[in-house]
C-alpha positions as CSV (number, residue, x, y, z in Angstrom):
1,X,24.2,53.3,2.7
2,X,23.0,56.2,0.7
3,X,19.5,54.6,0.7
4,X,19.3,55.6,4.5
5,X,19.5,59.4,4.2
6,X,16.0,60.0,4.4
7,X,16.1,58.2,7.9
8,X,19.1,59.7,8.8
9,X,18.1,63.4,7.9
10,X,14.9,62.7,9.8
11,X,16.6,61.2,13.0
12,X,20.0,64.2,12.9
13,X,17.2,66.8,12.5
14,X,15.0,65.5,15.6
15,X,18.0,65.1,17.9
16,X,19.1,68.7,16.7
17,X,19.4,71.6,19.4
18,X,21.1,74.9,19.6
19,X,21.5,78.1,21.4
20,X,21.9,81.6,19.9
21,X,22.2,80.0,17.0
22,X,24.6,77.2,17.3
23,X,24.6,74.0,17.5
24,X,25.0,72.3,21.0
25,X,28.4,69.9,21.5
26,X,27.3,66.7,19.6
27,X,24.6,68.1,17.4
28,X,24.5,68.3,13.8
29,X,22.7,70.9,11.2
30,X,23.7,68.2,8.3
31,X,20.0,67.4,7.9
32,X,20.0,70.6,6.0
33,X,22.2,69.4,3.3
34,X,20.7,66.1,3.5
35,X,17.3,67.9,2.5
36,X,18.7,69.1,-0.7
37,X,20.4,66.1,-1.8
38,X,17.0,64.3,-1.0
39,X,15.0,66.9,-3.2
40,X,17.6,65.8,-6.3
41,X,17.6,62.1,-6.2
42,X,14.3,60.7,-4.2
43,X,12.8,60.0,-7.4
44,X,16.1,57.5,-7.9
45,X,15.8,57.0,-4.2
46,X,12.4,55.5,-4.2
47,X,12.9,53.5,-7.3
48,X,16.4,51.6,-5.8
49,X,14.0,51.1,-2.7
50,X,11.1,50.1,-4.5
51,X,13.6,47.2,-6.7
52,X,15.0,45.9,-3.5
53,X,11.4,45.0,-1.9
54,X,10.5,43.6,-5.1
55,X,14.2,41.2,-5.3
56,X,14.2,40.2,-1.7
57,X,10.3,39.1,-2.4
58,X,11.8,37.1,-5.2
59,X,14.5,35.7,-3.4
60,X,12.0,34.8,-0.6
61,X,9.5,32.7,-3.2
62,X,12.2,31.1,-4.8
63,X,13.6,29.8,-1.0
């Protein structure tokens, strides 16, 4: 789900490793391009997040 990146950025970028300047077998430098497509759209990002806290407090009242 695209609401995930900023997890998923955080968790590729901790797991990351390399040496001279590669990435090991299994790791990923995708956090990078995460980072710039977080720098474009968390303002939408935060707002879809913000709605769906707000909904599923809705949909708990009316339950």
């Amino acid at each position: 789900m695209p609401l995930e990146i900023q997890k998923v950025a955080l968790n590729a970028e901790n797991k990351f490793e390399s040496e001279n300047g590669q990435p090991n077998l299994y790791s990923t430098e995708v956090f990078k391009l995460a980072k710039q497509i977080i720098k474009f759209t968390k303002k939408q990002l935060d707002q879809c997040l913000t709605d769906l806290k707000r909904l599923s407090k809705e949909n708990t009242k009316d339950t």
